[in-house]
PDB file of N, CA, C and O in Angstrom:
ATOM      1  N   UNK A   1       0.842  -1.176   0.000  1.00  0.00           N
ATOM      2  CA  UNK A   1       0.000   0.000   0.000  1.00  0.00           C
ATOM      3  C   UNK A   1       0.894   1.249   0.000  1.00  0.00           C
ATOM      4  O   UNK A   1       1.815   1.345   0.811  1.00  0.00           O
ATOM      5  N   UNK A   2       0.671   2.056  -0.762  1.00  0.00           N
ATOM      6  CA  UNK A   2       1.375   3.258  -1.166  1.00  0.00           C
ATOM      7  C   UNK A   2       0.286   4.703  -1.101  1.00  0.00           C
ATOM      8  O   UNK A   2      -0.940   4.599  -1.059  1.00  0.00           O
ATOM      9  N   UNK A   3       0.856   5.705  -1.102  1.00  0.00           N
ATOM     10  CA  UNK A   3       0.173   7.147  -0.891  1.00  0.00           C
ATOM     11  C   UNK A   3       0.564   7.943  -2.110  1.00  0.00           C
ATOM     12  O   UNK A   3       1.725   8.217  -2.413  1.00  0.00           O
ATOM     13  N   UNK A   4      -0.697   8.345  -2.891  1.00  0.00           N
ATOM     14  CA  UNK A   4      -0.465   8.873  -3.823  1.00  0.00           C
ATOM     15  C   UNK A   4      -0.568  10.601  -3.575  1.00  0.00           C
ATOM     16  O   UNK A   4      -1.434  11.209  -2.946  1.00  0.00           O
ATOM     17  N   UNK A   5       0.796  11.223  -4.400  1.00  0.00           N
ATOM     18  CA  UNK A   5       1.150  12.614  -3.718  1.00  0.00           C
ATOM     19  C   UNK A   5       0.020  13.231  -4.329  1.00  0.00           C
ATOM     20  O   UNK A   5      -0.451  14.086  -3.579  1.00  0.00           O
ATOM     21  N   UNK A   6      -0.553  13.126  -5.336  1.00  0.00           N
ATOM     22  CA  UNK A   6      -1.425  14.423  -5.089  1.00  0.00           C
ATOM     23  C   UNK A   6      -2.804  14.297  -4.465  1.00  0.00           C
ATOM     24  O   UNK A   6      -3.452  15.297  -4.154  1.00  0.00           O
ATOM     25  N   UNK A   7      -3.179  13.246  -4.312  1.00  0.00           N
ATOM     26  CA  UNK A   7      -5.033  13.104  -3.840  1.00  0.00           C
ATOM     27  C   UNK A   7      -4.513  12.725  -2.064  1.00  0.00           C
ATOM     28  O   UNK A   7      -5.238  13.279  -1.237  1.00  0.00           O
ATOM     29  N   UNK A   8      -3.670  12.090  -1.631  1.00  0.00           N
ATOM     30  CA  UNK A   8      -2.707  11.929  -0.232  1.00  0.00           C
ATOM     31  C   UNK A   8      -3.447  10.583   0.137  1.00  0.00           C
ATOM     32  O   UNK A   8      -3.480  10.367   1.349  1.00  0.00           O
ATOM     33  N   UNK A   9      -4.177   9.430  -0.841  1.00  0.00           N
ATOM     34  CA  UNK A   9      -5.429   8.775  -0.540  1.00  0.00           C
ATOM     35  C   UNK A   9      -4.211   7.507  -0.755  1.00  0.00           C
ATOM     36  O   UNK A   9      -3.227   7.690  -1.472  1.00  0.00           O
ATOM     37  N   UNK A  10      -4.445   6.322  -0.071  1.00  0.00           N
ATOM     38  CA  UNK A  10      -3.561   4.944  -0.187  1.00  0.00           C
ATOM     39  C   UNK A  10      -4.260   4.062  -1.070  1.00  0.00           C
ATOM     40  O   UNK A  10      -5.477   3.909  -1.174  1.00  0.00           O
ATOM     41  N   UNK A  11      -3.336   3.503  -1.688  1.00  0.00           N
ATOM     42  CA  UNK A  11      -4.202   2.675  -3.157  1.00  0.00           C
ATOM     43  C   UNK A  11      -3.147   1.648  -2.917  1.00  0.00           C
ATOM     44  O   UNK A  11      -2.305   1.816  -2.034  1.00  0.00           O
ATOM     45  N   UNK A  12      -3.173   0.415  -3.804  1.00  0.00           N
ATOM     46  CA  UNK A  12      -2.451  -0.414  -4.018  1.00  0.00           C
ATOM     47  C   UNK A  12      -1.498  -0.390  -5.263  1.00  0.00           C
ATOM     48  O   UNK A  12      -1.726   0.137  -6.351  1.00  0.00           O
ATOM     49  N   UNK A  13      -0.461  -1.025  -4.894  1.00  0.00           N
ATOM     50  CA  UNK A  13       1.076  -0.564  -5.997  1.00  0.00           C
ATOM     51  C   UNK A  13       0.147  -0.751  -7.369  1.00  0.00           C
ATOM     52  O   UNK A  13      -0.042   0.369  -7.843  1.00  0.00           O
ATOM     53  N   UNK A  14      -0.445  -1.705  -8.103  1.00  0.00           N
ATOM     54  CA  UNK A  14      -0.519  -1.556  -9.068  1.00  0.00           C
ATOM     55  C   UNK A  14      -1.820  -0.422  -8.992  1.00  0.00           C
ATOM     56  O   UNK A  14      -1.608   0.149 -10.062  1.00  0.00           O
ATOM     57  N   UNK A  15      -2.427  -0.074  -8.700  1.00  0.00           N
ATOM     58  CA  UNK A  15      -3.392   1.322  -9.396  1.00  0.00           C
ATOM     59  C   UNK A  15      -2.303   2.747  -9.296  1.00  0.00           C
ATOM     60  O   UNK A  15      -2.704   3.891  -9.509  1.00  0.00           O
ATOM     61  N   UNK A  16      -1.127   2.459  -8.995  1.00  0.00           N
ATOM     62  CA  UNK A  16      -0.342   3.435  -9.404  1.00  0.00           C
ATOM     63  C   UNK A  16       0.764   3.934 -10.041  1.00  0.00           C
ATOM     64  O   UNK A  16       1.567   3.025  -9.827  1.00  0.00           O
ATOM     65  N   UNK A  17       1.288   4.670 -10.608  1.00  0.00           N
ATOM     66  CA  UNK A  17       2.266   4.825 -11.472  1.00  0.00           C
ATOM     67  C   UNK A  17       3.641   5.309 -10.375  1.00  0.00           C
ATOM     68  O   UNK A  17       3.788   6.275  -9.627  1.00  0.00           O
ATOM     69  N   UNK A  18       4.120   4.656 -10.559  1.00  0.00           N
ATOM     70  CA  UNK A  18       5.806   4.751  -9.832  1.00  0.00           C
ATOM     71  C   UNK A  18       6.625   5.267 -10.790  1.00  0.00           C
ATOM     72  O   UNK A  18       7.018   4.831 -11.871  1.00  0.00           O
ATOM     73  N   UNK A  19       6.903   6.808  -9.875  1.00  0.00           N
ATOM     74  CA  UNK A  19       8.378   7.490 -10.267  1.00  0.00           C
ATOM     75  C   UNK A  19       9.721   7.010  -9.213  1.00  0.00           C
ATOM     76  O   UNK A  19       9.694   6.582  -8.059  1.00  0.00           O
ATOM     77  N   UNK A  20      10.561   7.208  -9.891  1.00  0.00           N
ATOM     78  CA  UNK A  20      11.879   6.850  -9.323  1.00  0.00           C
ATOM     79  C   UNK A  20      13.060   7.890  -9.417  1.00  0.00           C
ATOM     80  O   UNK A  20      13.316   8.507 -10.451  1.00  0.00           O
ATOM     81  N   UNK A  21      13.531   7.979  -8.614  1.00  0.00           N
ATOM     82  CA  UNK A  21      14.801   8.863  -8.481  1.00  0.00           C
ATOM     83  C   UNK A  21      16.395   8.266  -8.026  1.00  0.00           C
ATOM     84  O   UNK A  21      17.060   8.724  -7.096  1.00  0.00           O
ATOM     85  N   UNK A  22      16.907   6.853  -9.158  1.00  0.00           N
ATOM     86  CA  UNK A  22      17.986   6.165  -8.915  1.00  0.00           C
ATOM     87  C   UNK A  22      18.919   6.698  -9.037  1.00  0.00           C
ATOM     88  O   UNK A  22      19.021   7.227 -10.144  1.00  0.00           O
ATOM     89  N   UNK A  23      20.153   6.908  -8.050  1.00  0.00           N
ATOM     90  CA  UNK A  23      21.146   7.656  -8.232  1.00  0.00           C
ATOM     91  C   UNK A  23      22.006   7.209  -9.478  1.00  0.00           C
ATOM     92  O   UNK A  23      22.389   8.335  -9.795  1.00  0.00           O
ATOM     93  N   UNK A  24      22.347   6.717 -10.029  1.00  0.00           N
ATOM     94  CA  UNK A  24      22.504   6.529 -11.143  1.00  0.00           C
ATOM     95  C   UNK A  24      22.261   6.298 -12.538  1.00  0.00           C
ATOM     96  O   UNK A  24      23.030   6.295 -13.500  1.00  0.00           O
ATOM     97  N   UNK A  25      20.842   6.076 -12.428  1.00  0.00           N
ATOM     98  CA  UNK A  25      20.588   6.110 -13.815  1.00  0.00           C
ATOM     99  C   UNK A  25      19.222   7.160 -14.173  1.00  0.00           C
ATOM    100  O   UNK A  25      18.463   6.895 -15.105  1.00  0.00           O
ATOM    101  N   UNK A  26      19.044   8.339 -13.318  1.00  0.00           N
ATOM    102  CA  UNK A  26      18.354   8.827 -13.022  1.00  0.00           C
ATOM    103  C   UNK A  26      17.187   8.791 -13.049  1.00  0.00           C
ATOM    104  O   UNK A  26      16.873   7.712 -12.546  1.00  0.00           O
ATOM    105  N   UNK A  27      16.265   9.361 -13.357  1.00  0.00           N
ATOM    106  CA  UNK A  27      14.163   9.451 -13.295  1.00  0.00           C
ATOM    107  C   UNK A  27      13.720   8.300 -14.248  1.00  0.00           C
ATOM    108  O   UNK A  27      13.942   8.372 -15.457  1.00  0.00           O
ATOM    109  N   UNK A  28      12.973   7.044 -13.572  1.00  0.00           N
ATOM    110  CA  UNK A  28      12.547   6.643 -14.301  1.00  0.00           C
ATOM    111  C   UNK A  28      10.856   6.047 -13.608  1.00  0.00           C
ATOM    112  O   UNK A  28      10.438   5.927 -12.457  1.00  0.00           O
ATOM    113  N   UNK A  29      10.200   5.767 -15.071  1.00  0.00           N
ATOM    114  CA  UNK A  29       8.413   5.130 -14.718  1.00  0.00           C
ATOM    115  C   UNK A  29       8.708   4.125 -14.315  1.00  0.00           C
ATOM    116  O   UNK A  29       9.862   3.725 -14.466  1.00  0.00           O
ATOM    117  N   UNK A  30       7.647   3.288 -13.588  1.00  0.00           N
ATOM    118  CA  UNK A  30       7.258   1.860 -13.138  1.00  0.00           C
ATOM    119  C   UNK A  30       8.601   0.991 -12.958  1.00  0.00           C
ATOM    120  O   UNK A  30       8.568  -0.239 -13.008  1.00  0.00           O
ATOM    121  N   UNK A  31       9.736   1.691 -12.755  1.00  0.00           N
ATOM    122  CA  UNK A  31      10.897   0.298 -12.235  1.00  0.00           C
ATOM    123  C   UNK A  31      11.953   1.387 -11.313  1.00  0.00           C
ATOM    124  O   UNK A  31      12.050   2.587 -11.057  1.00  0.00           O
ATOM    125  N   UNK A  32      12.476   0.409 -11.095  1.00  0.00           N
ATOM    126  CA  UNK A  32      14.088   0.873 -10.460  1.00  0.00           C
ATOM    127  C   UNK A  32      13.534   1.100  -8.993  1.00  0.00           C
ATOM    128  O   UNK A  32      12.410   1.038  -8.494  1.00  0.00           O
ATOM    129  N   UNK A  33      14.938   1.421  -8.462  1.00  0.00           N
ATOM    130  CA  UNK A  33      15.284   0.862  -6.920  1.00  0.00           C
ATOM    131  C   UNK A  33      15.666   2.677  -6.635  1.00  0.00           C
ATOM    132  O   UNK A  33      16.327   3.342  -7.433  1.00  0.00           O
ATOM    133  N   UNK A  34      15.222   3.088  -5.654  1.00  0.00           N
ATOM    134  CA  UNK A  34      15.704   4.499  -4.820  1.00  0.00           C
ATOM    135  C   UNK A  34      14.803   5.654  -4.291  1.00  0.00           C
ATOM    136  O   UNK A  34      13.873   5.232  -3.603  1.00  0.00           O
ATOM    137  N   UNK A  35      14.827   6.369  -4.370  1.00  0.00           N
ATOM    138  CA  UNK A  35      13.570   7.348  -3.873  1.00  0.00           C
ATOM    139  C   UNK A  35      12.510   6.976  -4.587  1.00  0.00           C
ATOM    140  O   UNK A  35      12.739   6.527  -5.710  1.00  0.00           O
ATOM    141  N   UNK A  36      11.328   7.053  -4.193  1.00  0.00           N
ATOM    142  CA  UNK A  36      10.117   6.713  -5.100  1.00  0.00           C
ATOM    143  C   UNK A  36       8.849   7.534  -4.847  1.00  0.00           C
ATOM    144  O   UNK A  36       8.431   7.567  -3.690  1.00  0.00           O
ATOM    145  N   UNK A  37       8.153   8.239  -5.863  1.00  0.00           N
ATOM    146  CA  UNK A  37       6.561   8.719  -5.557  1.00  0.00           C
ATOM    147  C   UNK A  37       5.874   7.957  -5.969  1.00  0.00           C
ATOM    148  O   UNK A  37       6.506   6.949  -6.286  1.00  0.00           O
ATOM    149  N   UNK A  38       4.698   7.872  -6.180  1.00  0.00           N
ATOM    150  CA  UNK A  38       3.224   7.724  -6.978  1.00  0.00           C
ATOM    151  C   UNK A  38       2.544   8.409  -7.238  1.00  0.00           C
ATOM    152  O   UNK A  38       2.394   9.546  -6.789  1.00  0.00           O
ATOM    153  N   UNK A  39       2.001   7.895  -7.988  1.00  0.00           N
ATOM    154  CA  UNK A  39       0.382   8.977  -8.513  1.00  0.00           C
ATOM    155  C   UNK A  39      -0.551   7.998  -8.732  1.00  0.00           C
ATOM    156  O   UNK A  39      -0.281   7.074  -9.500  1.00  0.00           O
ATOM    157  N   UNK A  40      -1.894   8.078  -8.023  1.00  0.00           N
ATOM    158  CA  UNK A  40      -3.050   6.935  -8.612  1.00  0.00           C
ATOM    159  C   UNK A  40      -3.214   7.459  -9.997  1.00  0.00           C
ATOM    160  O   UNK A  40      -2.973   8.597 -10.401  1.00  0.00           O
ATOM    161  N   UNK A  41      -3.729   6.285 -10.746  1.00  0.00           N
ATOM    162  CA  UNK A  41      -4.354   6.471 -11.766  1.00  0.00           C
ATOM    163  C   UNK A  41      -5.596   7.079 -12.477  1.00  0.00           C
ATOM    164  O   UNK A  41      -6.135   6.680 -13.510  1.00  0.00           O
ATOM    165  N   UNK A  42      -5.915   8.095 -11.719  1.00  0.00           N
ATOM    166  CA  UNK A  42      -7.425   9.122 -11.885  1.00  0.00           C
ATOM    167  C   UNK A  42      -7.080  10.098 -13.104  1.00  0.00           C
ATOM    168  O   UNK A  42      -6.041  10.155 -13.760  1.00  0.00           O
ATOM    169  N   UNK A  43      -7.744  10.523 -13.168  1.00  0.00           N
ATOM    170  CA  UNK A  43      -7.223  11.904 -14.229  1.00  0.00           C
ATOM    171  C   UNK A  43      -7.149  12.939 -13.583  1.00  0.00           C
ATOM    172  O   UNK A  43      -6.280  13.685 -14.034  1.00  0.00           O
ATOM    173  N   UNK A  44      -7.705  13.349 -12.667  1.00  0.00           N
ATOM    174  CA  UNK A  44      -7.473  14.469 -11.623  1.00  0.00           C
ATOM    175  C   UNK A  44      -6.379  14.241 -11.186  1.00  0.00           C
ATOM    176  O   UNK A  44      -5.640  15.040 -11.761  1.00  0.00           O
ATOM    177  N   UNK A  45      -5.756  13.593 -10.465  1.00  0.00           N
ATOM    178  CA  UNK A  45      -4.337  13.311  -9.823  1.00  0.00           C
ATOM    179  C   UNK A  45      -3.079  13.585 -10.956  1.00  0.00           C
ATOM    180  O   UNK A  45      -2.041  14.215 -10.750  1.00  0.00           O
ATOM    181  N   UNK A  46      -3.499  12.926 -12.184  1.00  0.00           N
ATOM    182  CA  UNK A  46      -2.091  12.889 -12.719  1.00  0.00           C
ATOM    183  C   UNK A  46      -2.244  14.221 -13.450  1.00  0.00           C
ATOM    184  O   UNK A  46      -1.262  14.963 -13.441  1.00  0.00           O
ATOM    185  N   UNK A  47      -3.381  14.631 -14.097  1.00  0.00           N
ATOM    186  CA  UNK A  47      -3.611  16.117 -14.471  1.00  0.00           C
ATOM    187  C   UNK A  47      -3.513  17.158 -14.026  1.00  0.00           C
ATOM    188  O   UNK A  47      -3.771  18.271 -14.485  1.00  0.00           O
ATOM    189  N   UNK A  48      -2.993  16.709 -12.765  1.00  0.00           N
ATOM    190  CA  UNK A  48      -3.094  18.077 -11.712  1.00  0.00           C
ATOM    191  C   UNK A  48      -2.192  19.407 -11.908  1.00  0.00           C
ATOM    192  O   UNK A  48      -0.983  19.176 -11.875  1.00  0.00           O
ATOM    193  N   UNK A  49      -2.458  20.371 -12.048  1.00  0.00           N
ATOM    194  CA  UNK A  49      -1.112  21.394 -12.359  1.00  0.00           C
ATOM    195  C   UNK A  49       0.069  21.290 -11.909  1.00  0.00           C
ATOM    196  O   UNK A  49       1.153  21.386 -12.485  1.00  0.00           O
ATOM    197  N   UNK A  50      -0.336  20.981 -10.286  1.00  0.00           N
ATOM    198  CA  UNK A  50       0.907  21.557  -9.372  1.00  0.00           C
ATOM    199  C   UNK A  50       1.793  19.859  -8.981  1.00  0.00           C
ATOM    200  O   UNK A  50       2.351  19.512  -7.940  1.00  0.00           O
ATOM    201  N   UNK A  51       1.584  19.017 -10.443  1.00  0.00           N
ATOM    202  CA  UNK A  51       2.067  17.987  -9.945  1.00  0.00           C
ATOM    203  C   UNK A  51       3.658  17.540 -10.124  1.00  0.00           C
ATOM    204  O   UNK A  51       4.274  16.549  -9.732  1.00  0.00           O
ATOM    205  N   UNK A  52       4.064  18.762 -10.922  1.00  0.00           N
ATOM    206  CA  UNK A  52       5.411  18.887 -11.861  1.00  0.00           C
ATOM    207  C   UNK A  52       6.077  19.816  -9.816  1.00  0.00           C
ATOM    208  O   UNK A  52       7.026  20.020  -9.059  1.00  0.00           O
ATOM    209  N   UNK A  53       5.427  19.894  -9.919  1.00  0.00           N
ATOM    210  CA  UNK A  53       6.287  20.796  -8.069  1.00  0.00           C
ATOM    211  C   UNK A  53       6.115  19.486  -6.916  1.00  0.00           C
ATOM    212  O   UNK A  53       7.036  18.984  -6.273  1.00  0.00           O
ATOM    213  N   UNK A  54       4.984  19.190  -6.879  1.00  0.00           N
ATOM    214  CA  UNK A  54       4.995  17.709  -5.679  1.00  0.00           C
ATOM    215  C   UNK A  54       5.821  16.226  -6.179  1.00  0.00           C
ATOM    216  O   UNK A  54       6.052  15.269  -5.440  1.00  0.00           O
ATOM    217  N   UNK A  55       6.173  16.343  -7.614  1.00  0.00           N
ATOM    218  CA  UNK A  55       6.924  15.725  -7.883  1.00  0.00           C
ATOM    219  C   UNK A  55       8.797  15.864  -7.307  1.00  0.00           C
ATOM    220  O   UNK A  55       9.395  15.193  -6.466  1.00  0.00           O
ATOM    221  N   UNK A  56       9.165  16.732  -7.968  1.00  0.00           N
ATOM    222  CA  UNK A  56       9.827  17.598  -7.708  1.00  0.00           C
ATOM    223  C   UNK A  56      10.214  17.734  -5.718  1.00  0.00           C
ATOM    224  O   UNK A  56      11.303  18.033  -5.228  1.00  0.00           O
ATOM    225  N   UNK A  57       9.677  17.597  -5.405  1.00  0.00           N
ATOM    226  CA  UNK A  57       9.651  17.898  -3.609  1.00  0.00           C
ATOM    227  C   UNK A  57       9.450  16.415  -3.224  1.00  0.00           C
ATOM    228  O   UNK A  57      10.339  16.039  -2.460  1.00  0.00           O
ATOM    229  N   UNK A  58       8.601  15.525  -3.508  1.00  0.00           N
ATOM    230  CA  UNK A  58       8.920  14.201  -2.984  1.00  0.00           C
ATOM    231  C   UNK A  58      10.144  13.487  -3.570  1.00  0.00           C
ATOM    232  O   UNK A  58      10.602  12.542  -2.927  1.00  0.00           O
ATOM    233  N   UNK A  59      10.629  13.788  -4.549  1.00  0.00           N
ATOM    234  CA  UNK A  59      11.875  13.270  -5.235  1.00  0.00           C
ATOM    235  C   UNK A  59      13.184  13.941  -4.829  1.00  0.00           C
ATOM    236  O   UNK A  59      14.281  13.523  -5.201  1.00  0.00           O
ATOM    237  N   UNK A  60      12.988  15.122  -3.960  1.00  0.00           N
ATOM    238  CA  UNK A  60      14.165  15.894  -4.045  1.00  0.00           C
ATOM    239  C   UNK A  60      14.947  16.307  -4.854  1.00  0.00           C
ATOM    240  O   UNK A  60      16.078  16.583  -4.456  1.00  0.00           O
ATOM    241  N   UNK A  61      14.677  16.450  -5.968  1.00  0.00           N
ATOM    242  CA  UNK A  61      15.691  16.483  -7.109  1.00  0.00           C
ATOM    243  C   UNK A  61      14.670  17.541  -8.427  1.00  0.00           C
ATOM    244  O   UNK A  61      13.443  17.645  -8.443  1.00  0.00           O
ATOM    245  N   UNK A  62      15.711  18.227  -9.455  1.00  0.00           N
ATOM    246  CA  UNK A  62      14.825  18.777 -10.434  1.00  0.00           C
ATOM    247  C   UNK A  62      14.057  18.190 -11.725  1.00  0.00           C
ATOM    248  O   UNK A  62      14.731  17.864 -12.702  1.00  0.00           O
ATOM    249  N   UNK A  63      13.094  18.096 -11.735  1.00  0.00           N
ATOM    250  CA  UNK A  63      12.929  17.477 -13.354  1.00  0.00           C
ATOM    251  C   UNK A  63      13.003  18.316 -14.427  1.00  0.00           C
ATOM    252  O   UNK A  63      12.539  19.444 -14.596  1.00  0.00           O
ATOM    253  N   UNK A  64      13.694  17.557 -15.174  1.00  0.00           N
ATOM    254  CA  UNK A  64      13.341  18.068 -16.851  1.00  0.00           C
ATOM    255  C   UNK A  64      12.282  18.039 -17.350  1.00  0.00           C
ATOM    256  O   UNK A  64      11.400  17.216 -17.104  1.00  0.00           O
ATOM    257  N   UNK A  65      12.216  19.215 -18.357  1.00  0.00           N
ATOM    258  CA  UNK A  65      11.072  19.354 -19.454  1.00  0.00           C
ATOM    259  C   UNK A  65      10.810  17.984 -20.114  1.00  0.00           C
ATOM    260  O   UNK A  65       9.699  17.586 -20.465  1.00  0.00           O
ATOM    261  N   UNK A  66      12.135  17.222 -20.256  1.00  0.00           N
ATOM    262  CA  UNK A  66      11.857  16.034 -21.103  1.00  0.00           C
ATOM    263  C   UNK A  66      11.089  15.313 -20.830  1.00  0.00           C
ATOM    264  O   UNK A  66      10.127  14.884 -21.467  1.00  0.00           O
ATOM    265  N   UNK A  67      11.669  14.988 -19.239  1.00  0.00           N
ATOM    266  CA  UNK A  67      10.879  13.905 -18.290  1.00  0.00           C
ATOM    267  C   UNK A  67       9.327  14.118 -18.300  1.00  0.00           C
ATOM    268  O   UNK A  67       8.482  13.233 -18.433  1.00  0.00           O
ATOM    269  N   UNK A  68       9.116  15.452 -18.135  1.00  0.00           N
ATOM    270  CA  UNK A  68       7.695  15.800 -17.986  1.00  0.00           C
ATOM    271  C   UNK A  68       6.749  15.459 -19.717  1.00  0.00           C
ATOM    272  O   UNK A  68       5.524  15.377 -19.799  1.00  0.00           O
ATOM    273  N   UNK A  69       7.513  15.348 -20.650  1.00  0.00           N
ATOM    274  CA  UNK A  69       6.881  15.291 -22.028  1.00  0.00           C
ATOM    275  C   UNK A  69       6.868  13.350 -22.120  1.00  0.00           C
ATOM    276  O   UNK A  69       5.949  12.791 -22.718  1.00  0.00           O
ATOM    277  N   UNK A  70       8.252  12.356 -21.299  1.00  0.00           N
ATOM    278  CA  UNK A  70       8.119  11.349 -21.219  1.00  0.00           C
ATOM    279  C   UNK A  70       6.533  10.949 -20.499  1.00  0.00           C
ATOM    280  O   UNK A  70       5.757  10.169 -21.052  1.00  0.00           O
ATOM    281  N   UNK A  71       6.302  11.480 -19.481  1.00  0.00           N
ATOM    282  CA  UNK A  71       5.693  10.986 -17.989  1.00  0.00           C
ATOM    283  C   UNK A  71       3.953  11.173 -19.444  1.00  0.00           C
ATOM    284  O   UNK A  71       3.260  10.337 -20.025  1.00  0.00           O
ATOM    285  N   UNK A  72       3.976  12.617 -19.421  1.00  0.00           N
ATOM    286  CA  UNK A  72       2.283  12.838 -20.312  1.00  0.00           C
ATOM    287  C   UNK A  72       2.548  11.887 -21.538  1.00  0.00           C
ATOM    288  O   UNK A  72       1.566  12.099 -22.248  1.00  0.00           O
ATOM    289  N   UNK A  73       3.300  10.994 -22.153  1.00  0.00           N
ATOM    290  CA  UNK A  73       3.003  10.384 -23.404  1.00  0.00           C
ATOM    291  C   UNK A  73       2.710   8.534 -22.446  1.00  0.00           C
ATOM    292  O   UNK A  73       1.919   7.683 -22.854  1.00  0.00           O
ATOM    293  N   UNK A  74       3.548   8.401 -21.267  1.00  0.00           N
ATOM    294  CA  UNK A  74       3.118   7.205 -20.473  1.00  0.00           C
ATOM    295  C   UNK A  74       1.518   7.584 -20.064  1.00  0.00           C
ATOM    296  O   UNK A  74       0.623   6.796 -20.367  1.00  0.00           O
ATOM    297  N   UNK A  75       1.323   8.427 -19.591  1.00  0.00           N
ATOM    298  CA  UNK A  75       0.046   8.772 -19.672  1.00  0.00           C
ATOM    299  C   UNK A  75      -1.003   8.226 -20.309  1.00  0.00           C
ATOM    300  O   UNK A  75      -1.819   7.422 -19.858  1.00  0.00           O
ATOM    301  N   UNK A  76      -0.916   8.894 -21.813  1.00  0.00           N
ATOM    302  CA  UNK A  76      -1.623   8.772 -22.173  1.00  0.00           C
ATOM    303  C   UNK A  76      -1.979   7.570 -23.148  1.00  0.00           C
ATOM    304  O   UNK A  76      -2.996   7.374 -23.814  1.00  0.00           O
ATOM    305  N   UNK A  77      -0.430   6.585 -22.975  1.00  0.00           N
ATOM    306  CA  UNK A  77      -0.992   5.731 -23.692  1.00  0.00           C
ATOM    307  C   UNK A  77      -1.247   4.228 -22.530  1.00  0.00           C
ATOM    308  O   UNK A  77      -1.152   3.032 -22.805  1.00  0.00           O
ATOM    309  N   UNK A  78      -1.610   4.937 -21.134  1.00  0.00           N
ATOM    310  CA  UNK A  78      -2.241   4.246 -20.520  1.00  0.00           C
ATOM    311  C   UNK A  78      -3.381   4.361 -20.790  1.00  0.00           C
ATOM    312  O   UNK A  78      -4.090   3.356 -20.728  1.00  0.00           O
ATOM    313  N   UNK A  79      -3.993   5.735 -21.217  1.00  0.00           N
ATOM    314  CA  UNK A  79      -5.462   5.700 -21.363  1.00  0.00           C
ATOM    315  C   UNK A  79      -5.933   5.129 -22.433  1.00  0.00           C
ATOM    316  O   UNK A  79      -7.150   4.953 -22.383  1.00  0.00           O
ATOM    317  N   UNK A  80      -5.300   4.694 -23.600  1.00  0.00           N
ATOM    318  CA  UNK A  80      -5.007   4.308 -24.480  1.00  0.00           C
ATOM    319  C   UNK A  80      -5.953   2.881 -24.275  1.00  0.00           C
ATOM    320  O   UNK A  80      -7.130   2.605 -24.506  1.00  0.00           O
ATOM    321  N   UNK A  81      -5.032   2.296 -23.835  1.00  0.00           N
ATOM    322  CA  UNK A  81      -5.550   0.761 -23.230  1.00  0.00           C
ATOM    323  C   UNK A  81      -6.430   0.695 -22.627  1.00  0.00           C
ATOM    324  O   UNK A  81      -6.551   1.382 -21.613  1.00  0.00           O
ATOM    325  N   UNK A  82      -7.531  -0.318 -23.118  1.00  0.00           N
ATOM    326  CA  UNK A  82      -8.677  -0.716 -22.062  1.00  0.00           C
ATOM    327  C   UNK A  82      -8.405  -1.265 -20.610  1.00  0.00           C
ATOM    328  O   UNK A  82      -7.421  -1.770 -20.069  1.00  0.00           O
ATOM    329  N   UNK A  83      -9.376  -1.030 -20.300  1.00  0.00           N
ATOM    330  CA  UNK A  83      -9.048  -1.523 -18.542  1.00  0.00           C
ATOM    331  C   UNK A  83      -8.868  -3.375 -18.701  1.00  0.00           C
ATOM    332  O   UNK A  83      -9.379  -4.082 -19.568  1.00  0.00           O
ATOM    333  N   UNK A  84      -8.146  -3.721 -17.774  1.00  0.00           N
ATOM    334  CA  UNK A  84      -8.457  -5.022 -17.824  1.00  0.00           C
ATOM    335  C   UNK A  84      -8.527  -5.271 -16.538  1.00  0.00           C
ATOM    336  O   UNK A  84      -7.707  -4.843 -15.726  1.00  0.00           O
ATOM    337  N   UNK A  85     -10.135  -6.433 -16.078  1.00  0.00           N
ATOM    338  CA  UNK A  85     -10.656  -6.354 -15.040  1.00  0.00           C
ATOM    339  C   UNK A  85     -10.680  -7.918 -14.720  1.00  0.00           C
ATOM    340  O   UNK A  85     -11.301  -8.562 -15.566  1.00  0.00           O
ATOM    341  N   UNK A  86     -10.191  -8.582 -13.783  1.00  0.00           N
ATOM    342  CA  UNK A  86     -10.105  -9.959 -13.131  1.00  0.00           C
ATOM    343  C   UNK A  86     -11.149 -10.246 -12.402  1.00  0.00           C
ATOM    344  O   UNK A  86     -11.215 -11.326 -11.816  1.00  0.00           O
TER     345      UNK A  86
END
């Protein structure tokens, strides 16, 4: 169970998207080992304006423009995909 930074609500690892902050191979989605946020998967949460700053502050570290153009194309081709429901 994990806390997603912008809604502050606990979800389970998979309804959320994992950022990473590995000292070596720097910012990456859904893997790697070192500082870590989340975001649930809502559209409010990950759409949120001020999420490029709570990112940023739970990671300790600065992001790039890039990262931020990587993170909205993971996005959206989550929305992309139908849900799949067990």
């Amino acid at each position: 169970m994990r806390i997603c930074i912008s809604c502050r609500k606990t979800y389970d690892r998979k309804n959320l998207f994992k950022i990473t902050k590995d000292h070596k191979q720097g910012i990456m989605l859904q893997k790697g080992m070192g500082r870590s946020a989340y975001i649930c998967k809502s559209t409010k949460c990950y759409s949120d304006s001020k999420i490029k700053k709570k990112l940023q502050k739970a990671l300790k570290t600065f992001l790039e423009p890039e990262f931020i153009d990587i993170f909205e194309k993971e996005i959206a081709s989550y929305n992309d995909q139908p849900n799949k429901r067990i």
